[in-house]
PLY file of the C-alpha trace (Angstrom):
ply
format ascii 1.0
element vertex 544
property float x
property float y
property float z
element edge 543
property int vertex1
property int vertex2
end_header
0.00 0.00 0.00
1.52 3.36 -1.06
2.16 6.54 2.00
-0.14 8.64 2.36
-3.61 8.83 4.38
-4.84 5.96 6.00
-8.37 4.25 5.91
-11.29 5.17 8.80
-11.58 1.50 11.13
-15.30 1.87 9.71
-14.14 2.01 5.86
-11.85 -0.82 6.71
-14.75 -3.39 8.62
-17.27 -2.41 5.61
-14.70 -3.65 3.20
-13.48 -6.94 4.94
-17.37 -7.28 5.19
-17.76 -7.76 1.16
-18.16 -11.04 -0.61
-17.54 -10.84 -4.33
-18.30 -13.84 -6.30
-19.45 -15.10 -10.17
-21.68 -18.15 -10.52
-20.47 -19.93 -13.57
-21.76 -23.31 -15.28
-22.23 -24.91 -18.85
-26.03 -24.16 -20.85
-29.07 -25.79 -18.65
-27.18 -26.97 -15.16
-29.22 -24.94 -12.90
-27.15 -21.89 -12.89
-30.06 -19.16 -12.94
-31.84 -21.55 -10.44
-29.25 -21.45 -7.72
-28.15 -17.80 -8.51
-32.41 -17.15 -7.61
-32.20 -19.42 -4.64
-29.37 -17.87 -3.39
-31.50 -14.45 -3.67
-34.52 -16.09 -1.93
-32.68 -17.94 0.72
-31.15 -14.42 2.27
-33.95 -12.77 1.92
-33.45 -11.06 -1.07
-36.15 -11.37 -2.75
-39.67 -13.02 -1.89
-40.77 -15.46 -4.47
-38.58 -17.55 -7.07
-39.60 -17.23 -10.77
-38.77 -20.23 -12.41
-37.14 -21.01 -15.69
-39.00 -23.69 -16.53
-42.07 -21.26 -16.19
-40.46 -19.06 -18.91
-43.88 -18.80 -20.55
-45.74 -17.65 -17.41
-45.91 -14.75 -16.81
-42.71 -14.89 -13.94
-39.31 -15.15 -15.22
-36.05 -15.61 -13.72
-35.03 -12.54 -11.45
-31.40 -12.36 -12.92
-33.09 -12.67 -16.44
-34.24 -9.44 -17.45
-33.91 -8.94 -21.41
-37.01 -9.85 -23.40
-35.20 -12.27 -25.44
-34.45 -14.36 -22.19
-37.37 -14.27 -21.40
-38.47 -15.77 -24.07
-36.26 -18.12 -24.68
-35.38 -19.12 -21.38
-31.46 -18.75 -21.35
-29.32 -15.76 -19.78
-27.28 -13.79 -22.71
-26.62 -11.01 -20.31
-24.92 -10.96 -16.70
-27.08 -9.84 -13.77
-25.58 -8.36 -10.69
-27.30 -8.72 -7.60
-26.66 -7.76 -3.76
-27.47 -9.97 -0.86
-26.57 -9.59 2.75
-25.87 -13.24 4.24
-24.58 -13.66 8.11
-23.24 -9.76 8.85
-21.15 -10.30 4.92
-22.71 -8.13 2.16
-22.39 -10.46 -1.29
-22.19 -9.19 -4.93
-23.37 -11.87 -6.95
-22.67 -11.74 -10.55
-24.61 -14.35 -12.55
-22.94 -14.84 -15.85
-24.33 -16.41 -19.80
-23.90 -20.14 -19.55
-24.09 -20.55 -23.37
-20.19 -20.36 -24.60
-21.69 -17.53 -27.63
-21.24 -15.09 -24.75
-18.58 -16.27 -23.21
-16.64 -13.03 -23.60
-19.05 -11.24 -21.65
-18.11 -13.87 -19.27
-14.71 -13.90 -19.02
-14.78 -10.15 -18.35
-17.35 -10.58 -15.55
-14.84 -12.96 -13.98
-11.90 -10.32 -14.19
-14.06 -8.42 -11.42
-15.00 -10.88 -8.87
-12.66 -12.27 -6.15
-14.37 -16.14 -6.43
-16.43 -18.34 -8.13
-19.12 -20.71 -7.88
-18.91 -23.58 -10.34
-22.26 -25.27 -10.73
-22.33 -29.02 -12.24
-24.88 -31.17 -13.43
-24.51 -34.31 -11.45
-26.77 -36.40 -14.62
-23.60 -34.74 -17.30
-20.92 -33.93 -14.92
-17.94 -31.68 -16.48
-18.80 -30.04 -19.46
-17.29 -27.84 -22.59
-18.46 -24.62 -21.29
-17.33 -25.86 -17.96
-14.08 -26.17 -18.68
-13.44 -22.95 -20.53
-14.72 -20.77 -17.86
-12.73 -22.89 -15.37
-9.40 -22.31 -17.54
-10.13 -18.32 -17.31
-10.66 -18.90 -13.22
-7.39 -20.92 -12.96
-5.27 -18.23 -15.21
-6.26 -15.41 -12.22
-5.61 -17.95 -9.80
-9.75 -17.50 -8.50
-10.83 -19.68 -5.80
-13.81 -21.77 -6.76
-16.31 -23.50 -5.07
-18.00 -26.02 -6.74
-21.98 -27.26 -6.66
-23.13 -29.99 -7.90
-26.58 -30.54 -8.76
-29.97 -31.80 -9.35
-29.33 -34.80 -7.02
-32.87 -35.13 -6.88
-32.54 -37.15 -10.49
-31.21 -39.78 -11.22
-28.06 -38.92 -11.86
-24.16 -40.20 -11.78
-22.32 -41.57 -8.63
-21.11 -39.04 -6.36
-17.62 -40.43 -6.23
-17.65 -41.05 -9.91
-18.78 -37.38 -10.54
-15.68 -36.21 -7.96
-13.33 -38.01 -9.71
-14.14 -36.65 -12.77
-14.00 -33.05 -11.85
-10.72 -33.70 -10.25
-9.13 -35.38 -13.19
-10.63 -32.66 -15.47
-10.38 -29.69 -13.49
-7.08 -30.08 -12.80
-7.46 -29.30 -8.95
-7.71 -31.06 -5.62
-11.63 -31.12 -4.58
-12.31 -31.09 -0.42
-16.11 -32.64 0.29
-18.06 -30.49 2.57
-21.15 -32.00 1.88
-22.34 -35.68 0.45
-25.04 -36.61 -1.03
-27.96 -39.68 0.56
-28.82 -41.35 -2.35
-30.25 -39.75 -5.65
-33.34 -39.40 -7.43
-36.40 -40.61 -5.89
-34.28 -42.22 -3.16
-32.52 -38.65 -2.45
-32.65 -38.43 0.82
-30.55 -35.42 1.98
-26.81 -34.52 2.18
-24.33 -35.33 5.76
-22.33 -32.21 6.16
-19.07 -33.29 7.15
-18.29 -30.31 8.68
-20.88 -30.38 11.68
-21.15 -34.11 11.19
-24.96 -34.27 10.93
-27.53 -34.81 8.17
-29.86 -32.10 6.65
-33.08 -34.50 5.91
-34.13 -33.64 2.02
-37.70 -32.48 1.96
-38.94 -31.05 -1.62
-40.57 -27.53 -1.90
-39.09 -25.06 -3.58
-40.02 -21.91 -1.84
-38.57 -23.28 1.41
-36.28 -20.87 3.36
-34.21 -20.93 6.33
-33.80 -23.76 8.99
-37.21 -25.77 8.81
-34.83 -28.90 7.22
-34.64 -31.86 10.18
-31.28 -32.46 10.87
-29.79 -35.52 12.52
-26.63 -35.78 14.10
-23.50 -38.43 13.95
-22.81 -40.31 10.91
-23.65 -43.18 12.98
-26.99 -42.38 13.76
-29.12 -45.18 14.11
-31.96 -43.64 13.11
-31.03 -42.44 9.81
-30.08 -46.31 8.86
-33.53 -46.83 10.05
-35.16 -44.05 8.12
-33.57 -44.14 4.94
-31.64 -47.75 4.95
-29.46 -48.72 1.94
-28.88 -45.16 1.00
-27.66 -44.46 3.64
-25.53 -47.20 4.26
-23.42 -46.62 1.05
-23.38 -42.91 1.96
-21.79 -44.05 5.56
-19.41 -46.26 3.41
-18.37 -43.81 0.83
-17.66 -40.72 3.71
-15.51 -43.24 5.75
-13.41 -43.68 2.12
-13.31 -39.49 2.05
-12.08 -39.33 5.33
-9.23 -42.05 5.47
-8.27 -40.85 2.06
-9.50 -37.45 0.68
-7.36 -34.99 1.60
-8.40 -32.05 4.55
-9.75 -28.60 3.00
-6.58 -26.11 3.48
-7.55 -23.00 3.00
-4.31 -21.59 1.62
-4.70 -23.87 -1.31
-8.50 -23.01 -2.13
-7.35 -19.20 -2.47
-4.81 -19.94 -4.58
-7.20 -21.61 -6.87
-5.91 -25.27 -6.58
-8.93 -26.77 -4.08
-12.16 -26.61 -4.13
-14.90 -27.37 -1.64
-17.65 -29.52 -2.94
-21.07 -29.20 -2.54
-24.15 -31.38 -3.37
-28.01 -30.28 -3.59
-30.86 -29.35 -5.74
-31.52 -25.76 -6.49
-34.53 -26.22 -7.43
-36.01 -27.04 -4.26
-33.55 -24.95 -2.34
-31.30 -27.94 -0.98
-27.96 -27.44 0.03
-28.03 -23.30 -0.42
-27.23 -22.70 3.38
-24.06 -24.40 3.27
-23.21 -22.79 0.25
-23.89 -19.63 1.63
-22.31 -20.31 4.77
-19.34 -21.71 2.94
-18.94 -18.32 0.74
-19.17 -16.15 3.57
-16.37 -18.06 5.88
-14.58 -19.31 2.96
-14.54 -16.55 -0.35
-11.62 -13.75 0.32
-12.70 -9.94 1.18
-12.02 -7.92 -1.51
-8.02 -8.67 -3.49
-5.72 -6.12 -4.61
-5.57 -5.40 -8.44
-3.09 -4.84 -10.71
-2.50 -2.07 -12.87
0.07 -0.57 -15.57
2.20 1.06 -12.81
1.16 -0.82 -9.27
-1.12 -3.06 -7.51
-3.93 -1.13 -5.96
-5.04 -2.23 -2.72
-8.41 -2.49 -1.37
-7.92 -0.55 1.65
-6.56 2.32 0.64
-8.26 5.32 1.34
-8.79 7.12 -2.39
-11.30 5.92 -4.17
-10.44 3.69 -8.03
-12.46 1.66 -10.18
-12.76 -0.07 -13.53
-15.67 -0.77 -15.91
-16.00 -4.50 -16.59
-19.63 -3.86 -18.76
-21.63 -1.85 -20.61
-25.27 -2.39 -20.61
-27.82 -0.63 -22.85
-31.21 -0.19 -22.53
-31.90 -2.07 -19.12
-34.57 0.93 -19.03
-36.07 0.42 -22.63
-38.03 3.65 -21.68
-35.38 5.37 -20.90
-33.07 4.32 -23.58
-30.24 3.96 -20.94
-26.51 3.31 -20.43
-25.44 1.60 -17.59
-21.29 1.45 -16.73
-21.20 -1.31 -14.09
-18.23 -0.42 -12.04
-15.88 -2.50 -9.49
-14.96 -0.82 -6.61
-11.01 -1.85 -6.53
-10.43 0.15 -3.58
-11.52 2.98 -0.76
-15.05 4.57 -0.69
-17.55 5.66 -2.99
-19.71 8.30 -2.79
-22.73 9.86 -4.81
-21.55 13.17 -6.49
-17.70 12.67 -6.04
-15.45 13.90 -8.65
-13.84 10.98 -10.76
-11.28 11.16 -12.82
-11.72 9.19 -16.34
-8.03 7.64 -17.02
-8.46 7.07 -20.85
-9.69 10.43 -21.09
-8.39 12.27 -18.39
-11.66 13.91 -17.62
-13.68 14.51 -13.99
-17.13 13.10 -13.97
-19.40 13.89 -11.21
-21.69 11.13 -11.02
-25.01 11.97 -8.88
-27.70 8.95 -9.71
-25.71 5.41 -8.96
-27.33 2.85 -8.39
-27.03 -0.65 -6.48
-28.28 -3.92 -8.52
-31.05 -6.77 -7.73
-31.31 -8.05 -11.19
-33.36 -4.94 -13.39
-34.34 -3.56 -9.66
-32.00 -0.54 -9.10
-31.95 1.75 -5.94
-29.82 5.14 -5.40
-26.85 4.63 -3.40
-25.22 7.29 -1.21
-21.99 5.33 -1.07
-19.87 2.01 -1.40
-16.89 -0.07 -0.68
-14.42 -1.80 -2.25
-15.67 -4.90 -3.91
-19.43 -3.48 -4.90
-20.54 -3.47 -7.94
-22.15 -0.14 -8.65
-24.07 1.61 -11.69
-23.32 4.35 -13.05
-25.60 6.05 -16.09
-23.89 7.46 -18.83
-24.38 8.09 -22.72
-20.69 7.02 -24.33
-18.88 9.12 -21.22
-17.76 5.49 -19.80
-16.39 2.44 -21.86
-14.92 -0.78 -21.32
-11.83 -1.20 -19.87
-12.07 2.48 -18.37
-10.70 2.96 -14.69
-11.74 5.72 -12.61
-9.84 7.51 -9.57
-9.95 10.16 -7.47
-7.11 11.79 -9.94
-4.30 9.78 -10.21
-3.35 8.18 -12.99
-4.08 4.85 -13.32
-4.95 2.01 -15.91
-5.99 -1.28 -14.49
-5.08 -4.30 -16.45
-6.42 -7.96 -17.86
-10.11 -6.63 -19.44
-10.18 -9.08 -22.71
-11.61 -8.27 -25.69
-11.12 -11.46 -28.37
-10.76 -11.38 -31.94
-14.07 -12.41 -33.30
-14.34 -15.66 -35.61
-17.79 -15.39 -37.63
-19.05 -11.81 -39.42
-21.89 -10.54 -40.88
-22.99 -7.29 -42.95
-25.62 -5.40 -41.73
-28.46 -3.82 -43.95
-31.31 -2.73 -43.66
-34.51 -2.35 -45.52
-35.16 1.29 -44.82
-32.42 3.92 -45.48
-34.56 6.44 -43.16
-33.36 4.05 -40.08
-29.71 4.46 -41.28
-29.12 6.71 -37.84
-30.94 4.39 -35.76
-29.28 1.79 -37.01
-25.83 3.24 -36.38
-26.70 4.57 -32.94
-27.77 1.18 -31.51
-24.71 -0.92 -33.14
-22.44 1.86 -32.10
-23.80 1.17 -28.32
-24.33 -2.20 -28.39
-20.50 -2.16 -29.47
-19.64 -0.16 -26.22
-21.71 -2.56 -24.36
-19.83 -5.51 -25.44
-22.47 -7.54 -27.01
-21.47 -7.52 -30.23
-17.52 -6.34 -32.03
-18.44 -3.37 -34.13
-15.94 -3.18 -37.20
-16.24 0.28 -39.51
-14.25 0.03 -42.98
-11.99 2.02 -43.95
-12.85 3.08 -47.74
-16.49 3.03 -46.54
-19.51 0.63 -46.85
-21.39 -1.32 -44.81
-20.78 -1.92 -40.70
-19.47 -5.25 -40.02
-20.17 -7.47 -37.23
-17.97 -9.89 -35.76
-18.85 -12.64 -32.97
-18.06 -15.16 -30.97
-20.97 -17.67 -31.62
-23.72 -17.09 -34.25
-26.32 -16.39 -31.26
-24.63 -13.54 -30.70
-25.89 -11.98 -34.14
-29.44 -13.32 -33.13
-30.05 -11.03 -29.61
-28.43 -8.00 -31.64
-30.74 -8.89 -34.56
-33.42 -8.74 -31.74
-32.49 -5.89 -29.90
-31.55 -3.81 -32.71
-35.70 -4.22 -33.34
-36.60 -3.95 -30.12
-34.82 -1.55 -28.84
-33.86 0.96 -31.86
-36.82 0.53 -33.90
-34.53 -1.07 -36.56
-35.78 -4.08 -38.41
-31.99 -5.64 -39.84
-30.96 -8.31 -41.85
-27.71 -10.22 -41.50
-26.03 -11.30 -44.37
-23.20 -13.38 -45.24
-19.39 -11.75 -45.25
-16.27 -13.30 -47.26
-14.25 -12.79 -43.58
-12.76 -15.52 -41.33
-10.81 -13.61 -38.98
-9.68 -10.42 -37.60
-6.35 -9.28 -36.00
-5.60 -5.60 -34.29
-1.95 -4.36 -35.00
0.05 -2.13 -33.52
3.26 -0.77 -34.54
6.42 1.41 -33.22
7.50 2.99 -36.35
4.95 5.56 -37.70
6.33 5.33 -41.28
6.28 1.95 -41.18
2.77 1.43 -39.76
1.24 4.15 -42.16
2.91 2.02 -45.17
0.96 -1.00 -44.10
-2.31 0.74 -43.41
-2.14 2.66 -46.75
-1.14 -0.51 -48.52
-4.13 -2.67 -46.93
-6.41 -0.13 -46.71
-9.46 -2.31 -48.27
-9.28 -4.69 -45.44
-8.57 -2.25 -42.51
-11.49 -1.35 -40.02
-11.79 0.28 -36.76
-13.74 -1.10 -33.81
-16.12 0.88 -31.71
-12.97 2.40 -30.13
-11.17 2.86 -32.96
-8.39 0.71 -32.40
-7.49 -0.92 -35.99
-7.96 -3.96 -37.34
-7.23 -6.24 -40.67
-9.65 -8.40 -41.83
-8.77 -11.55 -43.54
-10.42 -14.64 -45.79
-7.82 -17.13 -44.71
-4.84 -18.02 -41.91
-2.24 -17.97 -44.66
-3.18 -14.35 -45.76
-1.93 -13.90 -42.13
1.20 -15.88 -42.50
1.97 -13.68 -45.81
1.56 -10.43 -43.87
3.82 -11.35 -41.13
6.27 -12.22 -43.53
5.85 -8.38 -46.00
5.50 -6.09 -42.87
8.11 -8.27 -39.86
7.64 -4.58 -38.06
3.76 -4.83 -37.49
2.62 -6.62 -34.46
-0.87 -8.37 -35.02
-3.11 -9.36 -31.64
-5.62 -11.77 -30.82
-6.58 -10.03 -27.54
-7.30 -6.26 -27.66
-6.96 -4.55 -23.45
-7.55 -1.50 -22.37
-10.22 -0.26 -24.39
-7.88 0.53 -26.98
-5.56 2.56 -25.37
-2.48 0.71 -26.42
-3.62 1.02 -29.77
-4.43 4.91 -29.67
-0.99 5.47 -28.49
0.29 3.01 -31.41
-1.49 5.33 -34.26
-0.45 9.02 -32.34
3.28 7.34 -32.63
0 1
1 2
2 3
3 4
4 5
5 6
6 7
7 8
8 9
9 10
10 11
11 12
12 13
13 14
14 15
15 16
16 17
17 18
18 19
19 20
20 21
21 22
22 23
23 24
24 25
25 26
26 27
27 28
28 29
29 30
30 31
31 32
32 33
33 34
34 35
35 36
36 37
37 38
38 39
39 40
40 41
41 42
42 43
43 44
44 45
45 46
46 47
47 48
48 49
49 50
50 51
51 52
52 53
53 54
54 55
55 56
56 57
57 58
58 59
59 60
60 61
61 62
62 63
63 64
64 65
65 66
66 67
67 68
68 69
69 70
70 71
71 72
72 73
73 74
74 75
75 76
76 77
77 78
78 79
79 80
80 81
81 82
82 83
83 84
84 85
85 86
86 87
87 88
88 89
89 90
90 91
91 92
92 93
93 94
94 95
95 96
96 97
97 98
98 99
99 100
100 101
101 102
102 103
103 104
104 105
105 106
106 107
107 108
108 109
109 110
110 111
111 112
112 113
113 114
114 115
115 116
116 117
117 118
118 119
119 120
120 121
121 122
122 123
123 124
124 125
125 126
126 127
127 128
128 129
129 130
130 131
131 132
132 133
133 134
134 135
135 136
136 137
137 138
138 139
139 140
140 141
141 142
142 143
143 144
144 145
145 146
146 147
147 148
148 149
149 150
150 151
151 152
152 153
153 154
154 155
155 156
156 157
157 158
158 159
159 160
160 161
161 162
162 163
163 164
164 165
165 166
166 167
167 168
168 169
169 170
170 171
171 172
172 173
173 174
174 175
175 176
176 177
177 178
178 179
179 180
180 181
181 182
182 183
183 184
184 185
185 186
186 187
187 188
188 189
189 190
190 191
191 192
192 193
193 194
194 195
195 196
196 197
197 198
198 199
199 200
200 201
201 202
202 203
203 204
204 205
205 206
206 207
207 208
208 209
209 210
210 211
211 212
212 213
213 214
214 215
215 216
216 217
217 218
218 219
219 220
220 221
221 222
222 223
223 224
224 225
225 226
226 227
227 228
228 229
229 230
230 231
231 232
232 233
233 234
234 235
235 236
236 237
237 238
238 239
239 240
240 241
241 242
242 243
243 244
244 245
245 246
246 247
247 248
248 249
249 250
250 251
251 252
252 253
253 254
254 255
255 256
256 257
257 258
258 259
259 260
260 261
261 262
262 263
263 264
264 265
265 266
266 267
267 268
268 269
269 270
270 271
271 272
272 273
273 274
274 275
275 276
276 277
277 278
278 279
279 280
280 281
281 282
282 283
283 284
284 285
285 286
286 287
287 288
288 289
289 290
290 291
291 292
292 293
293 294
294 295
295 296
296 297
297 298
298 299
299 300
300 301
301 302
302 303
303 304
304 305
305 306
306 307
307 308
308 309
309 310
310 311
311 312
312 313
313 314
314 315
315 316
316 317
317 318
318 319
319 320
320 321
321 322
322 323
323 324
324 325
325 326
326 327
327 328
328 329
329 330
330 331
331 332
332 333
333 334
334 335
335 336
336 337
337 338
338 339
339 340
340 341
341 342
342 343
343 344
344 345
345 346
346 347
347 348
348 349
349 350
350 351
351 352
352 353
353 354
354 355
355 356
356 357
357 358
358 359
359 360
360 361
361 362
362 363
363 364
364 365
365 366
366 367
367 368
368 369
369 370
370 371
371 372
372 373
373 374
374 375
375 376
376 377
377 378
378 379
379 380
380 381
381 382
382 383
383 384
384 385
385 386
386 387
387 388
388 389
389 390
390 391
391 392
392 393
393 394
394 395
395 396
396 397
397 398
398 399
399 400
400 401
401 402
402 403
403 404
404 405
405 406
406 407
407 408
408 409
409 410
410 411
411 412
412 413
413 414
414 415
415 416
416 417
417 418
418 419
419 420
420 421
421 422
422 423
423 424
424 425
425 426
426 427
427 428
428 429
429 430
430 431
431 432
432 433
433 434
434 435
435 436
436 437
437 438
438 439
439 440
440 441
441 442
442 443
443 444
444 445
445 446
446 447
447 448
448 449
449 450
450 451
451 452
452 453
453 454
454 455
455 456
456 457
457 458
458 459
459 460
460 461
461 462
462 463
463 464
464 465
465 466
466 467
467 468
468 469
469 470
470 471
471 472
472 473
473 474
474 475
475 476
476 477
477 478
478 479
479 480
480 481
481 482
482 483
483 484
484 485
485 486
486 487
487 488
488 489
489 490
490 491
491 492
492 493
493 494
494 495
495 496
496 497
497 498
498 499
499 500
500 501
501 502
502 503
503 504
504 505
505 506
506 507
507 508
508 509
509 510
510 511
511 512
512 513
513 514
514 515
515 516
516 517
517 518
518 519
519 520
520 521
521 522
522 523
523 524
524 525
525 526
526 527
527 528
528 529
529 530
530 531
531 532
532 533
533 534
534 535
535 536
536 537
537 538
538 539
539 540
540 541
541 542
542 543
């Protein structure tokens, strides 16, 4: 921590207080479900709204764009506050379908843990295991859930094997499952050495579970018989030869306590919650261009991690979401913009439960705050109280599918640039604009991705757009330290240059070996997969 002034003993307790954690999971294993659960078990909110029920009139909490609605699946993170045993929890629940998985990794770049949910029927996924390589890369502690034990579903210590060998990290048992399916009985916490009977119901809350005590209770051989005999066997295997939870090692991201339940009759959330509050760090330092900032230091920084339009349709809104990286917060400060170098004076931030906001007066480090703005905030931007600071790892990928965007009426043309150019900002889509002219250009991830901004262009700009076809493959950003040498290769490929919504430039290419042949004509240009820094790096590369 640098000199200087030090933090009040109340800043300090409100910041060891936070809980900042994503819940992560491949397409359809009860991700939303838990993340609601979670909500209705603190108190949060008052009634679940359940996928499954997509075409009732509830919905999922955390689900809050019409085209999740209707289809059921999250495109878009959520954040959502809790308060859970004295802690205050951020919850950030992330897009399980890999399409959005940028979105996703940069979610994870602002949370201090993770919650990995499993489908005990499928085990470890795909999706799984790409989200889990981004965790491991930042070192993030993860706990992991598995789920729907009220199916019949894989053996427990089949299912912990697996995500040992394919997770690549040590996994401590906290809880184990009584049988599965119809013969689910409850889970033995290993912990407190007693059993939390399973009793369906999903808008059950709190401690009306029976619990019986000692693994050797007689009664629960009498109650629930083989089940639980094979349960008794398999813990008495965990504890000769599973090794202890260490905490040391679950922060560093190379253990991970395992939990078993069904979230959607809120079973096994209290230990999970318990677990995230005793277990999941306060709030970790950050690194940035010049230093590591940390948490509790007394001036104020932040950093964008998503854009969100329109969460307001009515409004036609802009909502920076903003992680406190360190000090206090408060309503009307003056912030300094580092990639623009301009003071902001935000007055109407707001605190999240799902597309519920409320004013805040203040807030710590590790909340997740709002802040309203109309292209003043990007991606990648971090905030201070003046000094000069850039905070680090913020991905943006090189898209692998495009599409050209028309549209039927030329009287929509500013409409239609308006909403790409913020959905751009926002993230949900890479925004390319030639440079001789023409048509925008969209590049993606996954082809869903074309399909919400194909939706939300209509529903939200009034702009009814078609997606067509474009000769592209792949894109690269370049940079360059010699000015004369970087303006010969832009003038020379100026047909296949674009600019992204920050104007950082990019060439766009039919094939890998057009790549190759580049690399070999201009040795001095450097071509990226990964832009950072909402473009900065790039600015600085073309004002060279």
């Amino acid at each position: 921590m640098r000199a200087g002034p030090t933090m009040s003993t109340n800043d300090s307790e409100q910041i060891r207080r936070r809980r900042t954690f994503a819940i992560i999971s491949h397409p359809d294993a009860g991700k939303t479900t838990l993340t609601e659960k979670l909500l209705l078990f603190s108190g949060a909110i008052q009634i679940a709204g359940s996928v499954k029920a997509r075409k009732a009139s509830r919905h999922a909490t955390s689900d809050w764009m019409e085209i999740e609605k209707q289809r059921g699946i999250s495109v878009a993170s959520s954040v959502m506050q809790m308060e859970w045993r004295d802690c205050v929890i951020n919850l950030l629940d992330t897009p399980g379908h890999q399409d959005f998985s940028e979105d996703t990794y940069r979610v994870l770049t602002a949370v201090d843990a993770a919650l990995m949910v499993i489908d005990a029927a499928n085990g470890v996924e795909e999706q799984t295991l790409r989200l889990l390589e981004v965790c491991r890369a930042r070192n993030t502690p993860i706990l992991t859930f598995v789920n729907k034990m009220d199916r019949e579903v894989r053996q427990p210590l089949d299912l912990m094997d697996e995500i040992e060998r394919n997770l690549g990290m040590a996994v401590a048992p906290f809880t184990w499952p009584v049988g599965m399916g119809r013969d689910f009985h409850g889970v033995f916490d290993l912990r407190l050495d007693r059993m939390r009977v399973f009793r369906p119901g999903e808008e059950r809350v709190r401690d009306d579970d029976q619990m019986l005590t000692g693994l050797d209770n007689p009664e629960s051989v009498r109650r629930f018989g083989q089940a639980y005999e094979q349960a008794q066997g398999e813990i008495g295997l965990l504890r000769d030869a599973s090794p202890s939870f260490d905490a040391a090692e679950f922060l560093a991201g190379r253990q991970s306590p395992l939990f078993f339940g069904s979230a959607i009759n809120n079973f096994g959330v209290q230990e999970v919650l318990d677990a995230l509050v005793e277990l999941a760090p306060s709030p970790l330092p950050r690194a940035a261009t010049t230093r590591v900032v940390q948490p509790d230091e007394p001036s104020f920084t932040g950093v964008v991690f998503k854009i969100q339009a329109n969460m307001d349709p009515a409004h036609r809104d802009r909502i920076a979401f903003v992680r406190i990286v360190s000090g206090r917060f408060e309503r009307g400060m003056k912030i300094r913009v580092g990639r623009t170098g301009k003071d902001i004076r935000p007055g109407s931030v707001v605190t999240f439960m799902s597309q519920r906001r409320e004013l805040l007066d203040e807030a710590f480090a590790g909340d997740i705050v709002g802040i309203p703005n109309h292209g003043t905030l990007h991606l990648g931007d971090s905030l201070s109280e003046g000094e000069e600071l850039q905070f680090t790892g913020l991905p943006f990928f090189a898209p692998e599918m495009f599409r050209v965007v028309e549209i039927a009426d030329p009287m929509r043309s500013k409409q239609l640039r308006t909403g790409l150019q913020q959905l751009g900002e926002e993230g949900a889509i890479q925004v390319f604009r030639p440079a001789t002219g023409g048509s925008l250009l969209l590049g993606a991830v996954g082809t869903l991705q074309f399909d919400v901004v194909q939706h939300r262009l209509k529903s939200e700009y009034g702009v009814d757009a078609r997606m067509e076809g474009s000769k592209y493959r792949m894109a690269r950003w370049f940079t360059c330290d010699d000015p004369q040498a970087l303006k010969r290769f832009i003038d020379t490929n100026a047909h296949r240059i674009a600019y992204d919504v920050v104007d950082a430039p990019a060439v766009l290419l039919t094939h890998a070996s057009e790549l190759r042949v580049m690399q070999e004509l201009a040795p001095k240009i450097q071509f990226h997969t990964l832009r950072e820094h909402a473009g900065q790096v790039f600015k600085a590369s073309m004002q060279t």
